[in-house]
GUBAZA-907766 format. One record per residue (C-alpha): residue in one letter; chain; x, y, z. Coordinates in pm, whole numbers. Example, Ala and Ser with C-alpha at 12.3 -4.5 7.8 and 13.67 -1.06 7.14 Angstrom:
+------+------+--------+--------+--------+
: code : unit :     px :     py :     pz :
+------+------+--------+--------+--------+
:    A :    A :   1230 :   -450 :    780 :
:    S :    A :   1367 :   -106 :    714 :
+------+------+--------+--------+--------+
//
This chain:
+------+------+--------+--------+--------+
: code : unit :     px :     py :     pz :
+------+------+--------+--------+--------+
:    X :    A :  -1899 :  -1106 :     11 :
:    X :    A :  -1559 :  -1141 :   -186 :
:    X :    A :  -1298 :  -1324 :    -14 :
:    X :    A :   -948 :  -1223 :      5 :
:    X :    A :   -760 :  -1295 :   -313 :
:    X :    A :   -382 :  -1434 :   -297 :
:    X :    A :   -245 :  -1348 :   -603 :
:    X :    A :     77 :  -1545 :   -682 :
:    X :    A :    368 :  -1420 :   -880 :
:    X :    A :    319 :  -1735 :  -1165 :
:    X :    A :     92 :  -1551 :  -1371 :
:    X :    A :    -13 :  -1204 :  -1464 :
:    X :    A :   -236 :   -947 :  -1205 :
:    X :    A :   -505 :   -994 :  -1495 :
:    X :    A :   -498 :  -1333 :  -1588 :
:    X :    A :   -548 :  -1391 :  -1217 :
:    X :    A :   -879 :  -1235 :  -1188 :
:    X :    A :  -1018 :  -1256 :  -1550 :
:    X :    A :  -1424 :  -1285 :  -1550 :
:    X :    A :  -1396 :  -1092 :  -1238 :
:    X :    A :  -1206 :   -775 :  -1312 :
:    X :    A :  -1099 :   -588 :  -1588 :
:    X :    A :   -859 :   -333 :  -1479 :
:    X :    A :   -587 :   -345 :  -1207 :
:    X :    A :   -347 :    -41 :  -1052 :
:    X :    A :    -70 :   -132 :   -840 :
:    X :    A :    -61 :    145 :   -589 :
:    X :    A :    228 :    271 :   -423 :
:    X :    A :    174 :    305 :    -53 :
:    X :    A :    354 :    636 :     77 :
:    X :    A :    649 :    646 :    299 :
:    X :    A :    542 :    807 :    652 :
:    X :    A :    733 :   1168 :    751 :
:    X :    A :    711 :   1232 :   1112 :
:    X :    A :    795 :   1559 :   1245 :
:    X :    A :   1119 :   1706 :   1236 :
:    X :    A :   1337 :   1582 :   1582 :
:    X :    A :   1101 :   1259 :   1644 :
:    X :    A :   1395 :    998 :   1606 :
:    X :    A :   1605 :   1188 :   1896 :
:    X :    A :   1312 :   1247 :   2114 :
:    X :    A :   1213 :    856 :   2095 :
:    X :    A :   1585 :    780 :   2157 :
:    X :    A :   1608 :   1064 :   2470 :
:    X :    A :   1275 :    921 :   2613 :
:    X :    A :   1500 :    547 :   2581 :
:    X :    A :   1248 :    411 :   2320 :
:    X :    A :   1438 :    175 :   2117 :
:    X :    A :   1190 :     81 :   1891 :
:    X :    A :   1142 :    421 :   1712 :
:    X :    A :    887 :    377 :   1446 :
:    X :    A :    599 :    533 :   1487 :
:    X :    A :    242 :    372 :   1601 :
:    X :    A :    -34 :    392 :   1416 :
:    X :    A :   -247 :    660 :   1620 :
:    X :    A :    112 :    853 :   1560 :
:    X :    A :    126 :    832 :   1184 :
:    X :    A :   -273 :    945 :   1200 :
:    X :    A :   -188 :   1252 :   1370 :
:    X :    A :    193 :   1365 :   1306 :
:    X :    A :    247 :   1134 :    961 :
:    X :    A :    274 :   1325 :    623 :
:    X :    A :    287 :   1125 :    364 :
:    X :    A :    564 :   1124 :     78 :
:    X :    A :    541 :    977 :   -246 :
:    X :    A :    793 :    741 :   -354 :
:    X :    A :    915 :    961 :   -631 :
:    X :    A :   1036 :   1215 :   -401 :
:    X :    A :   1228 :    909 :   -176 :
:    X :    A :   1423 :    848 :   -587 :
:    X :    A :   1550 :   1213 :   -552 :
:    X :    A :   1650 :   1184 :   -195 :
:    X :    A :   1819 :    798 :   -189 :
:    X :    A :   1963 :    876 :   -618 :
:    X :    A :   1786 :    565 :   -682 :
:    X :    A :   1693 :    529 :  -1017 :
:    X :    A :   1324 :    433 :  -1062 :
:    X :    A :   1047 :    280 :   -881 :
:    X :    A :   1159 :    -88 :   -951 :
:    X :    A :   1475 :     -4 :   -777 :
:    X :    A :   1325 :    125 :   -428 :
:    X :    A :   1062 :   -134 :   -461 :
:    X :    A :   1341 :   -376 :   -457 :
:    X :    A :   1599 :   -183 :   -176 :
:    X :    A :   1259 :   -203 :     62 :
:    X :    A :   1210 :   -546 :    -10 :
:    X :    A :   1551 :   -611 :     63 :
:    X :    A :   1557 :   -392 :    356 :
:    X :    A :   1295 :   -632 :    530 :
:    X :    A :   1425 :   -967 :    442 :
:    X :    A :   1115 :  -1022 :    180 :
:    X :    A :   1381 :  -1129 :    -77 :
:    X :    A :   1585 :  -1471 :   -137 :
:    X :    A :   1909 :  -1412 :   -185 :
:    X :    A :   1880 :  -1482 :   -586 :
:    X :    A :   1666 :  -1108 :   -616 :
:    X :    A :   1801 :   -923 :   -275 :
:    X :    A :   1970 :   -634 :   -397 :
:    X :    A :   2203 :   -504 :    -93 :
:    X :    A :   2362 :   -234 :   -288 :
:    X :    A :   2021 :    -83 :   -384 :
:    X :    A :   1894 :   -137 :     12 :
:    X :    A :   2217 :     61 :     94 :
:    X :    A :   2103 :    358 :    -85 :
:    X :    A :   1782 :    376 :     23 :
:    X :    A :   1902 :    351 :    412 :
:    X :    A :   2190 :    675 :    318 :
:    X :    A :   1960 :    869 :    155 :
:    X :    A :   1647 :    836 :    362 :
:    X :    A :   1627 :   1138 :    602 :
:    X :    A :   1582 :   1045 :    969 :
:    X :    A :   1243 :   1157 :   1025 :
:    X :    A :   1090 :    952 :    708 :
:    X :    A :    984 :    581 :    808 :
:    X :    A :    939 :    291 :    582 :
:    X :    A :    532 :    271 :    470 :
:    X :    A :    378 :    -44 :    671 :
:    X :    A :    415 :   -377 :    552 :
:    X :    A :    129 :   -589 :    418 :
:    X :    A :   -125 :   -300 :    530 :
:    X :    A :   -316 :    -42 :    299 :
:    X :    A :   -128 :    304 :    390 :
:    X :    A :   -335 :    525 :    646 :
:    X :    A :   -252 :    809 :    400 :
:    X :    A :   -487 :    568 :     80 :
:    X :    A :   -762 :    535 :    298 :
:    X :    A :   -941 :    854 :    277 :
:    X :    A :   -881 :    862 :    -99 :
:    X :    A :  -1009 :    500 :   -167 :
:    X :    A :  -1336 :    647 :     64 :
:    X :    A :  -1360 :    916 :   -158 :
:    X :    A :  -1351 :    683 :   -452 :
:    X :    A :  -1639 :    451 :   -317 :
:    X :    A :  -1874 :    753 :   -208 :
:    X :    A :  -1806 :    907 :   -581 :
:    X :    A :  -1958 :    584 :   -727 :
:    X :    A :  -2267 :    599 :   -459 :
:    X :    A :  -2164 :    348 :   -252 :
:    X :    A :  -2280 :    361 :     35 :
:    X :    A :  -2165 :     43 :    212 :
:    X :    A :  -1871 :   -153 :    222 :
:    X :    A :  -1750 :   -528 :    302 :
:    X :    A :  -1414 :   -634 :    416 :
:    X :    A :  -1207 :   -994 :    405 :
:    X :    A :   -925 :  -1064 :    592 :
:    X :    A :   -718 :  -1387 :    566 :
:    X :    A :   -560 :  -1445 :    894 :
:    X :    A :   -817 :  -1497 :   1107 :
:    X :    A :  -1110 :  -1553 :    849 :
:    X :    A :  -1293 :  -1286 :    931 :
:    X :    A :  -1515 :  -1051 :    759 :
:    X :    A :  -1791 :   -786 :    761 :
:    X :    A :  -1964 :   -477 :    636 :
:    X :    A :  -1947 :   -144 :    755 :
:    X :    A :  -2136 :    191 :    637 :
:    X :    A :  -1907 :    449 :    444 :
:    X :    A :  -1996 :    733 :    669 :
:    X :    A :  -1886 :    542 :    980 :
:    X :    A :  -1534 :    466 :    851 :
:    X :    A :  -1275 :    650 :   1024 :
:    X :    A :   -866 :    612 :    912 :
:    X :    A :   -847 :    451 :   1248 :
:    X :    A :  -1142 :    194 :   1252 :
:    X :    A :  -1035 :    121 :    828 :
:    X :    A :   -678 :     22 :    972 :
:    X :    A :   -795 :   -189 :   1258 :
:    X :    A :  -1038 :   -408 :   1060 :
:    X :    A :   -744 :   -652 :   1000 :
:    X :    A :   -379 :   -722 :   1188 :
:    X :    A :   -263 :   -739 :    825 :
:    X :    A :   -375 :   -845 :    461 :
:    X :    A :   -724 :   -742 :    378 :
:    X :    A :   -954 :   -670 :     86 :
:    X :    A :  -1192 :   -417 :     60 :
:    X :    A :  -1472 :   -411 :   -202 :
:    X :    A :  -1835 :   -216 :   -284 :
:    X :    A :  -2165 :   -399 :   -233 :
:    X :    A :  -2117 :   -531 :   -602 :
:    X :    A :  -1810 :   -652 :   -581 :
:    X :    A :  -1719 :   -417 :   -858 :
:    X :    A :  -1412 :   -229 :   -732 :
:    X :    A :  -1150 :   -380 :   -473 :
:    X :    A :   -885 :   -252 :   -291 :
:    X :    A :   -642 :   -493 :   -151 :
:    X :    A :   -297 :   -516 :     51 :
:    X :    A :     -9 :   -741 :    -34 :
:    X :    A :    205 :   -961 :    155 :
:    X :    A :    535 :   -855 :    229 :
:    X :    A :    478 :   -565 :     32 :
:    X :    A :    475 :   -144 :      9 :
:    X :    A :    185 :   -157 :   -211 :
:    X :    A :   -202 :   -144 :   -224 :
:    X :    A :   -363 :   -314 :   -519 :
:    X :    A :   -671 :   -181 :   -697 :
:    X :    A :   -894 :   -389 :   -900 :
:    X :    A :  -1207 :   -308 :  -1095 :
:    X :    A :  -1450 :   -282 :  -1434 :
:    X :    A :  -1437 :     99 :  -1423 :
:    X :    A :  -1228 :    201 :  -1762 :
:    X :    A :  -1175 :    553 :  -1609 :
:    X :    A :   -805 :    427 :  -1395 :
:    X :    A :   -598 :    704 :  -1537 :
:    X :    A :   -867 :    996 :  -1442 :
:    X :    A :   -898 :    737 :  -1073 :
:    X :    A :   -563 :    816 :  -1051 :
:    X :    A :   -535 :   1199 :  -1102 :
:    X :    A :   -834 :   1300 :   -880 :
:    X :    A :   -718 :   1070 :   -619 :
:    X :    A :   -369 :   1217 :   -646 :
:    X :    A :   -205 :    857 :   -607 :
:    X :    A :    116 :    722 :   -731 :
:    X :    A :     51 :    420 :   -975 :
:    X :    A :    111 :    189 :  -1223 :
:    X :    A :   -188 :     84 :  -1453 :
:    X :    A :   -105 :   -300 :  -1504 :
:    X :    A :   -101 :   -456 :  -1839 :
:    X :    A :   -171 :   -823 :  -1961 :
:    X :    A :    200 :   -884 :  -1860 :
:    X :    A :    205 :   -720 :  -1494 :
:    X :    A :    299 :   -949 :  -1246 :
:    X :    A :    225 :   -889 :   -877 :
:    X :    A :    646 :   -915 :   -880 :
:    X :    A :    605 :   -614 :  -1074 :
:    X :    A :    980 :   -496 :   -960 :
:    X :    A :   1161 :   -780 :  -1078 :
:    X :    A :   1108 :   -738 :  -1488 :
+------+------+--------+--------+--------+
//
């Protein structure tokens, strides 16, 4: 069973994992649109924290993809919201914060459309990376988690969105029985990180109708900051 991998921002994605994996994606974990009117009914019913639980974003959520938040906020590519989010949640020293860029993103965001989770894989990923595993025949996979050291296995037909989220209270990788694909989340981060030894990323990426970047040699897990 693989063990959660930190990956630090002093070296490439690649160069990280070299002998182990091949190929990387950095994933972009959708922001979460709740129903039209749920910010004023949270407020009426004198909820003041308003964003939304994680049964709620199962049921209600849509997801949208970070391209259409550029349109909507007039930022100017990914790099930019990437670093107005990171910003917006204090992940940033003050060296990289970009306030100005944070602003945006808070005018233009509609008040319906919630910030994806931090440090989690999005509920809206999970029944594509599923997909992904059960296309390769796997029929069995094994999770990580750092926090509390734990780990396990669970069979591909018994994973629900629900039982996927739950299996850690934050970072977590996710792999196949041989360890040859992984899925992981990030600290302090909007994004989900793929690695694997499958050549096929770009055709990964159109079936599973995800918004990525294939990494390079160069990518750094501080992607937004180059």
């Amino acid at each position: 069973m693989l063990d959660y991998i930190w990956i630090d921002d002093k070296t490439s994605i690649l160069n990280q994992v070299k002998g182990q994996y091949k190929y990387a994606l950095i994933i972009t974990n959708p922001f979460i649109q709740m129903p039209q009117g749920w910010y004023n009914n949270k407020k009426i019913s004198g909820l003041e924290y308003t964003y939304p639980t994680n049964e709620e974003i199962i049921e209600y959520g849509k997801p949208v993809l970070w391209s259409q938040i550029l349109k909507l906020t007039e930022l100017e590519d990914l790099r930019c919201l990437a670093l107005a989010m990171k910003t917006y949640i204090s992940a940033l020293n003050k060296f990289y914060a970009r306030s100005d860029l944070m602003e945006k993103l808070k005018l233009g965001l509609q008040e319906d459309v919630y910030l994806p989770n931090e440090d989690k894989i999005s509920q809206f990923l999970i029944p594509t990376i599923i997909e992904v595993f059960k296309s390769r025949g796997i029929t069995k996979i094994q999770y990580s988690e750092p926090i509390f050291d734990t780990s396990g296995e669970i069979l591909v037909d018994d994973i629900t969105i629900q039982n996927f989220y739950e299996m850690a209270p934050s970072e977590i990788i996710v792999t196949d029985e041989t360890n040859d694909t992984a899925f992981l989340s990030v600290y302090d981060s909007f994004i989900t990180l793929m690695l694997t030894n499958d050549i096929n990323t770009k055709e990964t990426i159109l079936s599973a109708g995800w918004e990525a970047i294939e990494c390079n040699e160069d990518t750094m897990i501080n992607w937004y900051l180059k």
